[in-house]
C-alpha positions as CSV (number, residue, x, y, z in Angstrom):
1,X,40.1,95.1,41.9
2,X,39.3,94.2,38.3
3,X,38.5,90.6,39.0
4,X,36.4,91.5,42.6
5,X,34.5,93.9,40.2
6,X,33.4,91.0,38.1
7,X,32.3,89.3,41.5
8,X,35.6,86.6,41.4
9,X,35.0,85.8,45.5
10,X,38.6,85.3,46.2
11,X,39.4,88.7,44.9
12,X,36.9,90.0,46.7
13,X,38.4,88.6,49.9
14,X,41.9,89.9,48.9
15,X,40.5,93.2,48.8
16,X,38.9,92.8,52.2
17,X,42.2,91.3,53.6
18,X,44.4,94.7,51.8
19,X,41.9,97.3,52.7
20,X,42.2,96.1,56.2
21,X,46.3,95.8,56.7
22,X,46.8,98.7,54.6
23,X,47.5,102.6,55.6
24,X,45.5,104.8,53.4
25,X,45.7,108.7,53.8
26,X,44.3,111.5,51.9
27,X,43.2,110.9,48.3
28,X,44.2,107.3,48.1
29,X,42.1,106.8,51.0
30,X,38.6,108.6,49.1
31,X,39.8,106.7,46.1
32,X,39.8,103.7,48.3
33,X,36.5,104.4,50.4
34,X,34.8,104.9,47.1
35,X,35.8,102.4,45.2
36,X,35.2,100.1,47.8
37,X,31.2,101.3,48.2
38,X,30.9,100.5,44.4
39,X,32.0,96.8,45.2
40,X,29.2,96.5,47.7
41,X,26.8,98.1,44.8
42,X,28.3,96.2,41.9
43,X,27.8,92.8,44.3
44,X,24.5,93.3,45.9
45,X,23.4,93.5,49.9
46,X,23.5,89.8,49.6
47,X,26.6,88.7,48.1
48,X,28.7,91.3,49.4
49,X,27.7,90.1,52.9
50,X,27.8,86.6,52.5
51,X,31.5,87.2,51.5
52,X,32.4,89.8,53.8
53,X,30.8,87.2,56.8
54,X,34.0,85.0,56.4
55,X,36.3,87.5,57.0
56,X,38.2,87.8,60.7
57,X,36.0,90.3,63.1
58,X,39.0,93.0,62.6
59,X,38.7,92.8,59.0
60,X,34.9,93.0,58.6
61,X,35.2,95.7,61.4
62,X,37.8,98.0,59.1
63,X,35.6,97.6,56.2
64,X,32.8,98.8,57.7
65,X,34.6,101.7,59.0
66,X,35.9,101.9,55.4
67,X,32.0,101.5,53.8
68,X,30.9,104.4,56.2
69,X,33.0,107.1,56.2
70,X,31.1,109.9,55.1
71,X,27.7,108.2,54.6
72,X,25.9,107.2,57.6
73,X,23.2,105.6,56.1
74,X,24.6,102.0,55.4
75,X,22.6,100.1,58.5
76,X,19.4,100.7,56.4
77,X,20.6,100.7,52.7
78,X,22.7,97.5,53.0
79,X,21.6,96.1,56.3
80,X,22.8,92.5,55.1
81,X,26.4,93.9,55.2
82,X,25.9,96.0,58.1
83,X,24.7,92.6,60.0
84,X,27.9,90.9,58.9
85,X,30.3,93.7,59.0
86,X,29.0,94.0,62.8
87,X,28.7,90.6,64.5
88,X,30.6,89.8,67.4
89,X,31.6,93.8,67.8
């Protein structure tokens, strides 16, 4: 987490590939869900996408379900995720 927070691609991508073959439940899973929106802030619309656009459809799938949960409102703040997290669904 440390180094995706620093914007280290290939830990971004291992956070991607463990949030989306991983059970979360109850607080873990806010703790997750949150601290996986302040990636996409910490990265940027742009980079976060570009990143998360390589990823398997399943995984970018999970991680937008894992972006949205409880905030509908990530097509039109970070619509370059939202494209990539999206394609081919």
């Amino acid at each position: 987490m440390e180094k995706a927070a620093r914007k280290d691609e290939k830990a971004l991508e291992r956070v991607f590939y463990i949030s989306a073959h991983s059970r979360w439940d109850a607080a873990g899973a806010e703790f997750h869900d949150s601290y996986m929106r302040r990636l996409l802030l910490l990265w940027g619309d742009i980079d976060f996408a570009r990143v998360l656009a390589r990823q398997p459809a399943a995984t970018r799938r999970k991680i937008l379900r894992t972006l949205s949960v409880g905030d509908r409102s990530i097509p039109e703040l970070f619509p370059h995720t939202y494209a990539a997290a999206s394609r081919d669904i």
